[in-house]
N, CA, C and O of each residue as an XYZ file, in Angstrom:
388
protein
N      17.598     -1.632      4.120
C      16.399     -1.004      3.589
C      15.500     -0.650      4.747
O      15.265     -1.296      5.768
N      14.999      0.655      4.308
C      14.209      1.204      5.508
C      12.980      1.677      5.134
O      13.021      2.815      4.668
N      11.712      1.075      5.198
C      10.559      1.399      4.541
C       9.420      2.193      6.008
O       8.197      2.132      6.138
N      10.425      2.847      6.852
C       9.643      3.553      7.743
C       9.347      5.164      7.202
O      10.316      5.818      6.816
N       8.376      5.596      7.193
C       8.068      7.116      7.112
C       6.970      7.313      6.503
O       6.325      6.302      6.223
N       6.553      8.319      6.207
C       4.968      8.725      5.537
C       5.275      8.450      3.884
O       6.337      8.867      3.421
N       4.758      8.068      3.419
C       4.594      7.837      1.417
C       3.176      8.584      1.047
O       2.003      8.368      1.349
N       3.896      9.630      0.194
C       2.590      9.592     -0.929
C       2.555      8.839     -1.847
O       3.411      8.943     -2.725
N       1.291      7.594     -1.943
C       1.041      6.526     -2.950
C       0.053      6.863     -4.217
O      -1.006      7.469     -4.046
N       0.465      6.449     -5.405
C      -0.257      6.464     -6.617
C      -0.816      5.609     -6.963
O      -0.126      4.937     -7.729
N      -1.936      5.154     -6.788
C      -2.957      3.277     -7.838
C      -3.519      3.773     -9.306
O      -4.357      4.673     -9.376
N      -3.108      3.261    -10.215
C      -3.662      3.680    -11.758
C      -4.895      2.535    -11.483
O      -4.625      1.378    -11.806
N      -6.249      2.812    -10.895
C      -6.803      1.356    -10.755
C      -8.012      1.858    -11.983
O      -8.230      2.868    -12.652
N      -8.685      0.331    -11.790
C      -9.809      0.768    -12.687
C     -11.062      1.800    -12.555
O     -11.956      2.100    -13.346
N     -10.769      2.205    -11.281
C     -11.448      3.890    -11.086
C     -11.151      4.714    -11.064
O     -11.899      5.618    -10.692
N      -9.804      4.963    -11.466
C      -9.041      5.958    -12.289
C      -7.622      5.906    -10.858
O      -7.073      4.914    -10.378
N      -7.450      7.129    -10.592
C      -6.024      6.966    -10.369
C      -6.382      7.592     -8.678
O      -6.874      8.702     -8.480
N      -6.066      6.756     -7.746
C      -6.144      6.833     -6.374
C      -4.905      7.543     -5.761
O      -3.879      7.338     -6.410
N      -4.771      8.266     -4.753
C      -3.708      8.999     -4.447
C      -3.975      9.007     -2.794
O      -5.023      9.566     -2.470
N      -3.424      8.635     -2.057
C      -3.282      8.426     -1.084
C      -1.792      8.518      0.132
O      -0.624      8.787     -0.146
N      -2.431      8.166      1.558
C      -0.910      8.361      2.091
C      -0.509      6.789      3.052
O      -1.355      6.029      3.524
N       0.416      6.689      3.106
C       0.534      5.463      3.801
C       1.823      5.901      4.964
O       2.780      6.617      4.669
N       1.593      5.321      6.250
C       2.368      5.675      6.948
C       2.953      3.626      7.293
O       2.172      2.675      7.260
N       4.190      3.560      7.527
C       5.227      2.362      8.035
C       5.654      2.758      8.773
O       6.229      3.846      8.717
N       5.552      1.998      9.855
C       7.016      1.456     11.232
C       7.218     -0.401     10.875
O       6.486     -1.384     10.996
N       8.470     -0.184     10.445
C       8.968     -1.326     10.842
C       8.970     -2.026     11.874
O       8.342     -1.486     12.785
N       9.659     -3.561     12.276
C      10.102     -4.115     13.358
C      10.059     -5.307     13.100
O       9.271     -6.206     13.392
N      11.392     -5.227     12.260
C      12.173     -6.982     12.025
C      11.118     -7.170     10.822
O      10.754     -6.255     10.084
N      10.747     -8.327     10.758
C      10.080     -8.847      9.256
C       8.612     -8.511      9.206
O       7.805     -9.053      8.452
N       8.297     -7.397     10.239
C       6.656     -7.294     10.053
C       6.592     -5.841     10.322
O       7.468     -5.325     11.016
N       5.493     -5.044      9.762
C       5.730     -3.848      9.905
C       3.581     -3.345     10.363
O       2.619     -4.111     10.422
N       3.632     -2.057     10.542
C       2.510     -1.308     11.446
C       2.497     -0.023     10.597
O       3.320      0.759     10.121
N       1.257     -0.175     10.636
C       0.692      1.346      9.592
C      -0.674      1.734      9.644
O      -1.519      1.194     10.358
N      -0.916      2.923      8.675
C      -2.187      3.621      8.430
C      -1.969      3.832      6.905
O      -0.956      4.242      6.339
N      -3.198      3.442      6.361
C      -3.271      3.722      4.764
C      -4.782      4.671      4.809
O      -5.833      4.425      5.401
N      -4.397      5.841      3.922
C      -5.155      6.993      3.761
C      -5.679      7.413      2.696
O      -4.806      7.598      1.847
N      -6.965      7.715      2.246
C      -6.929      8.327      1.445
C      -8.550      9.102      0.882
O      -9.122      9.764      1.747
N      -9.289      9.000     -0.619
C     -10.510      9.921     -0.033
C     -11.425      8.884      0.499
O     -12.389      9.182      1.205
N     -11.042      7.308      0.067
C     -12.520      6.248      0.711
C     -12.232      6.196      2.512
O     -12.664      5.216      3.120
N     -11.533      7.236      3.232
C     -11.134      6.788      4.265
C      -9.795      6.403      4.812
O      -8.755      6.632      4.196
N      -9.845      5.716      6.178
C      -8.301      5.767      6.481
C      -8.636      4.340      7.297
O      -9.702      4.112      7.868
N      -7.147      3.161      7.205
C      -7.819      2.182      8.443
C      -6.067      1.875      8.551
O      -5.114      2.284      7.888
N      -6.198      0.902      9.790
C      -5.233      0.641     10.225
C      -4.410     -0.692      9.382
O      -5.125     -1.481      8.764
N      -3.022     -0.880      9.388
C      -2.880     -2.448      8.677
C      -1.394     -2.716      9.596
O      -0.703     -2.008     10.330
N      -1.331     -4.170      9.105
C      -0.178     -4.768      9.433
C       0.381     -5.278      8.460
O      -0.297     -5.093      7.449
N       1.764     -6.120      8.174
C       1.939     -6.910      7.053
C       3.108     -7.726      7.556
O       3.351     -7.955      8.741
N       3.854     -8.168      6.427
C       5.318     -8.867      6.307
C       6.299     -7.742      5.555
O       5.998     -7.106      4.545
N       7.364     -7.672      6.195
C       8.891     -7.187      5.205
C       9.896     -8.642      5.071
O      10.521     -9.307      5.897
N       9.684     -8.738      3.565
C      10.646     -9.618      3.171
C      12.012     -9.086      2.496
O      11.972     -9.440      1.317
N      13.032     -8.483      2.720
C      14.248     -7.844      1.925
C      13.811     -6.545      1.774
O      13.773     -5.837      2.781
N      13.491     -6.119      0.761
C      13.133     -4.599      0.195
C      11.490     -4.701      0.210
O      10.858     -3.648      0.111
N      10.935     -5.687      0.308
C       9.295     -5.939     -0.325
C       8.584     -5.689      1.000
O       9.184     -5.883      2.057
N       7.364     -5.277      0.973
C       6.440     -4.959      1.984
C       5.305     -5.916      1.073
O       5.223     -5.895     -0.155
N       4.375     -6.839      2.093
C       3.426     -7.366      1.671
C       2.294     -7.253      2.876
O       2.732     -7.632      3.962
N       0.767     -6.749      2.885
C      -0.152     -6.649      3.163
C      -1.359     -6.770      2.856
O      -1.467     -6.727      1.631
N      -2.781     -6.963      3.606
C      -3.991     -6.823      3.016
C      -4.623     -5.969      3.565
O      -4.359     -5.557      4.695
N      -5.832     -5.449      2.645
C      -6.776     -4.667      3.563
C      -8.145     -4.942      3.240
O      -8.251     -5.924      2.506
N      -9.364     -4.325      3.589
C     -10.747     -4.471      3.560
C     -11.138     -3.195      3.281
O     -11.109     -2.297      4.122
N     -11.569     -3.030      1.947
C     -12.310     -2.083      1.618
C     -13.485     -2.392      1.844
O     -13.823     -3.571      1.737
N     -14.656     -1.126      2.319
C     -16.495     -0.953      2.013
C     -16.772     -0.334      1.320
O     -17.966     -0.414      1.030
N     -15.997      0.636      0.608
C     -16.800      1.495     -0.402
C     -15.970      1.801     -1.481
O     -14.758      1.661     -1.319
N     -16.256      2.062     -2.192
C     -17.531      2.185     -2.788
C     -18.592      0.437     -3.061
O     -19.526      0.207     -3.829
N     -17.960     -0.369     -2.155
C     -18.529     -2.291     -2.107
C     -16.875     -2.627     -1.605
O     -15.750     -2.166     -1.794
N     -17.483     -3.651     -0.905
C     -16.445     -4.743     -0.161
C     -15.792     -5.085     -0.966
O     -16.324     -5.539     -1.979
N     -14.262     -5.011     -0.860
C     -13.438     -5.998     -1.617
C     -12.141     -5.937     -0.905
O     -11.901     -4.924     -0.248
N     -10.997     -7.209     -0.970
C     -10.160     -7.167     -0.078
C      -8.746     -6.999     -1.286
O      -8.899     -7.556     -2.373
N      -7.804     -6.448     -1.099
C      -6.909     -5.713     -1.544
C      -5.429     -6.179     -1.230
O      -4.993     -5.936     -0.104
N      -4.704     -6.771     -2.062
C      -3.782     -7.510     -1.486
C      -2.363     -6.455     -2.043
O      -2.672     -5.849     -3.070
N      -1.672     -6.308     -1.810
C      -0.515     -5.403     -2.040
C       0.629     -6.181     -1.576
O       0.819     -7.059     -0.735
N       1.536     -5.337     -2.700
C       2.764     -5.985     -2.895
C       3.975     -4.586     -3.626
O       4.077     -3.907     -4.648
N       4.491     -4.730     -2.669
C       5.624     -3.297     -3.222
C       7.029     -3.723     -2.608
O       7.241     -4.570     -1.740
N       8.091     -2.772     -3.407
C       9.551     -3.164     -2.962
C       9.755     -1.666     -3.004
O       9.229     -0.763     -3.656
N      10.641     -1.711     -2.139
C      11.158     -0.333     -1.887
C      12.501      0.082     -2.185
O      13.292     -0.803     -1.857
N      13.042      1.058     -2.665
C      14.544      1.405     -2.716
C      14.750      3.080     -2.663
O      14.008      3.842     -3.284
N      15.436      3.354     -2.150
C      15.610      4.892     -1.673
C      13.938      5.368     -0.491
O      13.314      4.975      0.495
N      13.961      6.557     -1.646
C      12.364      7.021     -1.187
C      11.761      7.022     -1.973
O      11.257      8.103     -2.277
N      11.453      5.869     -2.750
C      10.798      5.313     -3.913
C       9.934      3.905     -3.638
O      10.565      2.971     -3.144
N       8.740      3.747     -3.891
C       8.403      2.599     -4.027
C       7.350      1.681     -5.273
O       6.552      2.455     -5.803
N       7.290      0.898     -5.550
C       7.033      0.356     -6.706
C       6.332     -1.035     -6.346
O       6.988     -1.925     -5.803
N       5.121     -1.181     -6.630
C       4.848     -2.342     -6.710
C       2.916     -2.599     -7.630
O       2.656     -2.013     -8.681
N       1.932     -3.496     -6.955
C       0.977     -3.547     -7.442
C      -0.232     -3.796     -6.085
O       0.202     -3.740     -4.934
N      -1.457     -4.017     -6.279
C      -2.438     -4.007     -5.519
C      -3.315     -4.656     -6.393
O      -3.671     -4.240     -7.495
N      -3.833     -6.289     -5.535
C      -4.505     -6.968     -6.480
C      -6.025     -6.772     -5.911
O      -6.365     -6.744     -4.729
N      -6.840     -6.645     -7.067
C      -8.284     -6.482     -6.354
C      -9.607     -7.318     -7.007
O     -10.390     -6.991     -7.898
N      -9.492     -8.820     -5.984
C      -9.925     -9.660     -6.968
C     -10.220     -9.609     -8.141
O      -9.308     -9.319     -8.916
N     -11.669     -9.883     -8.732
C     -11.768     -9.531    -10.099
C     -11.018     -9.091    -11.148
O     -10.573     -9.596    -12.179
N     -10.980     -7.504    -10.374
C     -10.324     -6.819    -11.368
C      -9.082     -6.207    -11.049
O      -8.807     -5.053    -10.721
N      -8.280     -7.389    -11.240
C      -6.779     -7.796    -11.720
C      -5.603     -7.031    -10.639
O      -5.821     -7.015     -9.428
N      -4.848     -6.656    -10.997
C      -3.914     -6.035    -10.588
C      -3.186     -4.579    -11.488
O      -2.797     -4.430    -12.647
N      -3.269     -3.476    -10.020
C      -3.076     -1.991    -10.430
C      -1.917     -1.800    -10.169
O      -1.666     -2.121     -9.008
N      -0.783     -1.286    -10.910
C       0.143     -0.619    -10.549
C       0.403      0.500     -9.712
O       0.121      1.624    -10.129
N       1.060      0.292     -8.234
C       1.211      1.378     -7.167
C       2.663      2.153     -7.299
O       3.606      1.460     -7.680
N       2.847      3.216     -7.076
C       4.080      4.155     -6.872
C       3.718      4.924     -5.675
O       2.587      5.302     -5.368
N       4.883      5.122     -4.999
C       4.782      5.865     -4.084
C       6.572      6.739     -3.724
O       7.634      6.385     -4.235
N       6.445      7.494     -3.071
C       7.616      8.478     -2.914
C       7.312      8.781     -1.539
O       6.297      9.420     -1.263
N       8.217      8.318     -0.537
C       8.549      9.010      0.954
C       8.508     10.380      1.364
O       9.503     10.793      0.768
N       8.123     11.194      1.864
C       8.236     12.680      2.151
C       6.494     12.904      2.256
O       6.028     14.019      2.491
């Protein structure tokens, strides 16, 4: 499994539906990126466990909140969720290209 390349990502969150880009480089069980989108762009790191990518980030806006993600990957497909304290966990999709 190879979760390196640019993704366009989908969040159904509770501010409606976020669309964004995420870029991966692998290297062994930890991987290097940029997550994009209209609140901005910042840098991240994470873990690759098998097919799964796990990371956090720090949102400021629209208010601070930290964002925990969790996706598995197969083809140029990816599938997972983004928990945002409070309010719960959003279903993410994303597609490579």
């Amino acid at each position: 499994m190879s979760a390196d390349g640019v993704w366009k990502t989908t969040v159904n969150s509770p501010m409606g539906v976020q669309e964004g880009t995420l870029t991966i480089k692998t290297d062994g069980a930890a991987f290097t990126g940029q997550m994009s989108g209209r609140m901005g762009a910042q840098e991240i790191a994470g873990r690759v466990d098998g097919d799964r990518l796990f990371w956090t980030a720090q949102m400021t806006q629209p208010f601070p909140i930290t964002l925990d993600f969790e996706v598995a990957v197969a083809g140029d497909g990816m599938e997972g969720f983004v928990k945002a304290g409070a309010f719960g966990a959003s279903p993410l999709k994303g597609v490579r290209g």
